[in-house]
Each structure stands twice: as structure tokens, then as C-alpha cells.
C-alpha positions as CSV (number, residue, x, y, z in Angstrom):
1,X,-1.1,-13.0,-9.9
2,X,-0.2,-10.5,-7.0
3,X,-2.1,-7.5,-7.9
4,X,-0.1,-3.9,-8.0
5,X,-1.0,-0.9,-6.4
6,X,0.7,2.8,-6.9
7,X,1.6,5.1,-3.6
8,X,-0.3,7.8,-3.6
9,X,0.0,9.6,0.0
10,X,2.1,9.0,3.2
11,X,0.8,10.3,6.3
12,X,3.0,13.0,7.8
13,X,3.0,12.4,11.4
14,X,3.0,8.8,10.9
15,X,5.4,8.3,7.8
16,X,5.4,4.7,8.3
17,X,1.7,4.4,6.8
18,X,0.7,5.0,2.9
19,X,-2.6,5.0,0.9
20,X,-2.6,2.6,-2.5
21,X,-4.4,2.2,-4.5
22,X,-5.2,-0.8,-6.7
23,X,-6.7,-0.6,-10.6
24,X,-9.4,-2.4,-10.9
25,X,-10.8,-2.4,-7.2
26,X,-13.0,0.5,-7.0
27,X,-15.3,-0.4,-4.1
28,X,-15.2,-1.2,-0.4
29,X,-16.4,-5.0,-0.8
30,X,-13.5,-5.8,-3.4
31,X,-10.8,-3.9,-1.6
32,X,-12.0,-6.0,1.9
33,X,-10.6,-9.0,0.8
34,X,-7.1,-7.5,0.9
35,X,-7.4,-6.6,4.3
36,X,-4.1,-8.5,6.1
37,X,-2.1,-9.1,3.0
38,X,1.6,-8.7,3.2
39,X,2.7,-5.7,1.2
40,X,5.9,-5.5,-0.6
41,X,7.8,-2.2,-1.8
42,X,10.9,-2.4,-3.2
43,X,13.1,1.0,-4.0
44,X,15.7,1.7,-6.7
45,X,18.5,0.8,-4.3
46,X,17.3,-3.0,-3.8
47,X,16.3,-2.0,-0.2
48,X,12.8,-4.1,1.0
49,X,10.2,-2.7,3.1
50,X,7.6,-5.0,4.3
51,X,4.1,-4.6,5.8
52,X,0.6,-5.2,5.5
53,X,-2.7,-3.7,4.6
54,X,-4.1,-3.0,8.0
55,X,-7.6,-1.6,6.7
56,X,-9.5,0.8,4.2
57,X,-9.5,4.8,3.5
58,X,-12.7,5.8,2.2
59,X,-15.3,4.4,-0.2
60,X,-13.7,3.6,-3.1
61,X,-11.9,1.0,-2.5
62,X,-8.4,2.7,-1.1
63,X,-6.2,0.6,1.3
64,X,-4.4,1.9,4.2
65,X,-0.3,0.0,4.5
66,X,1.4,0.0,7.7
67,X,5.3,-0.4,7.6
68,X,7.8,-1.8,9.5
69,X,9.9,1.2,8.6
70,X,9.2,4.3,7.4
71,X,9.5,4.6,3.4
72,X,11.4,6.9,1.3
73,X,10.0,9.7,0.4
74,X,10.5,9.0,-3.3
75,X,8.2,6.1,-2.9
76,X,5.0,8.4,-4.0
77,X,3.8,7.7,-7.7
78,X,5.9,4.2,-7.7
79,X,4.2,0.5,-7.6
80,X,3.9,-1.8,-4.6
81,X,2.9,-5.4,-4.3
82,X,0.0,-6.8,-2.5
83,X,1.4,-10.8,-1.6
84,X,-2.6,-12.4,-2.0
């Protein structure tokens, strides 16, 4: 099973990266092994964005998402999958 994560900050200059983060991974050595996966958002209009986890924010266990394109801004608060 594909674990599910929930948006909870965009960068502002950068608008095509987001935080997630992931119940259940609460440290940096589980949220490692998710470094690289392809992450998958999909928004109320049936639009994809695709992109991957390209590291870790902070301790506990946050991961940093890089995107193609830059998502919506009603993304925040909504689930994401990570593709393991």
C-alpha cells in the first residue's frame, strides 16, 4: 500500500515545492527510505501533478516534494500519494 501524506506548506518563492507529511513516519530514519519516490497529487478537476520527494525538512520525519508544475493553491490540507 502507497502510503498518504497531507500538504501542509508550499514555499513562496519556489511554489513548485511542498512539505508532507506522512502519519506514522515520525523520524528522520523512517522518512529516508522515501527519499526518490514519485509523488502523485491529484486536484478536484482530475488535473495530475507529478514529482518526487527530493529530500527531508527537519527532524521529524517531514519530506520535501518537488513538482513539475507548480500546484494549486487549494492543494494545502488535501492528501497526496507517495508511489513506494
Amino acid at each position: 500500500m502507497d502510503p498518504t501524506g497531507i500538504i501542509v506548506n508550499y514555499h513562496l518563492a519556489y511554489t513548485k515545492e511542498v512539505l508532507v507529511e506522512v502519519p506514522g513516519i515520525n523520524s528522520k530514519k523512517d522518512a529516508g527510505r522515501l527519499v526518490g519516490k514519485k509523488a502523485i497529487f491529484k486536484d478536484p478537476k482530475g488535473n495530475k501533478y507529478i514529482g518526487f520527494v527530493s529530500g527531508l525538512h527537519g527532524r521529524t520525519g517531514t519530506l520535501k516534494i518537488k513538482f513539475k508544475k507548480p500546484l494549486p493553491s487549494t492543494s494545502l490540507a488535501k492528501p497526496i500519494n507517495i508511489a513506494e
